[in-house]
Structures are given as C-alpha cells and as structure tokens.
C-alpha positions as CSV (number, residue, x, y, z in Angstrom):
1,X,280.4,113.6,-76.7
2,X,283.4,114.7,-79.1
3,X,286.5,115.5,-77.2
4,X,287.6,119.0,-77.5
5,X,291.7,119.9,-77.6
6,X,292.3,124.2,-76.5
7,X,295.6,125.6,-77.7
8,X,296.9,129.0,-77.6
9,X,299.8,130.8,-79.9
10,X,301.2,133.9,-78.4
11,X,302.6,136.2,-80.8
12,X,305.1,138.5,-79.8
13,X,305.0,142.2,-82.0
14,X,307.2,145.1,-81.5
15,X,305.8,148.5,-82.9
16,X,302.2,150.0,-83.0
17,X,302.1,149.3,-87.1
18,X,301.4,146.0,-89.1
19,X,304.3,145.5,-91.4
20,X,304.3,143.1,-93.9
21,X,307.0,140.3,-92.4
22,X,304.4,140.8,-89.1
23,X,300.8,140.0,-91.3
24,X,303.2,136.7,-93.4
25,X,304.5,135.3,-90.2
26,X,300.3,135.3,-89.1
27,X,299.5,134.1,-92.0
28,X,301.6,131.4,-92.0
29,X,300.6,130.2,-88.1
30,X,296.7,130.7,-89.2
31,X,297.7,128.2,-92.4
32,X,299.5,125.7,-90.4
33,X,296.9,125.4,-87.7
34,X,294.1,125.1,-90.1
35,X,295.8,123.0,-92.1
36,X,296.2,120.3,-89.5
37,X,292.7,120.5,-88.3
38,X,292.6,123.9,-85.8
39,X,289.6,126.5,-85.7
40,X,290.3,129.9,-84.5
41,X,287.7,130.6,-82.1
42,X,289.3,133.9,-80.3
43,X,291.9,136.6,-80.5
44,X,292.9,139.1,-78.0
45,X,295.6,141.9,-77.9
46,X,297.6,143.1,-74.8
47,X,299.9,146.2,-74.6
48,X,302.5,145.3,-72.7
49,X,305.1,147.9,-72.7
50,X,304.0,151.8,-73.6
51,X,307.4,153.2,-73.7
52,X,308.1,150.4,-76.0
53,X,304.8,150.3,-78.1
54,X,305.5,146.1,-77.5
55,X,302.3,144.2,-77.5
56,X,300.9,140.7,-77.7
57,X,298.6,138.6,-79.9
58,X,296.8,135.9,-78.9
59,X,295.3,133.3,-81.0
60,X,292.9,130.7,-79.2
61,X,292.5,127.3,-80.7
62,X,289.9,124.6,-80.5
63,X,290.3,120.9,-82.2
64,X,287.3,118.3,-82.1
C-alpha cells in the first residue's frame, strides 16, 4: 500500500473581495505544490473577524 503525505497551507486574506495580488499569490502556492508532486484534494473558508471582514483559506494537500 502507497504511503500517503497530508499537508495543509493556510492563507491569510484581509477584505471580503478577491484582488488581483490575493488570486497571484494562490496561484503561485497551487503551482509550487503541484509542481513538486501535491494534489489538492480540499478547500475550506473561515470568517474569522466580522468587524474586520478577515478570513481564512485553507488548502488541503495529499502526496502518494
């Protein structure tokens, strides 16, 4: 049976709207995981101050 590696990035947003440095700075993380091997298997956001509109993104890895 293959061993399976689990990672996780946490990306840290300010602000309710997607601005163009936010969707690069993804990019580039998605690029660099995939390019050394990573599949995305989940995503999940989190509001974590309402006063602040700060949230979270969360990007779950698997690697075989």
């Amino acid at each position: 049976m293959a061993k399976l590696e689990n990672d996780l990035d946490i990306y840290y947003a300010v602000g309710n709207a997607n601005t163009q440095r936010q969707e690069n700075e993804i990019e580039a993380i998605m690029k660099k995981r995939n390019s050394a091997g990573w599949k995305l298997i989940s995503t999940s956001t989190a509001i974590v101050d309402t006063k602040n509109q700060f949230s979270n993104l969360y990007l779950f890895w698997e690697k075989k």
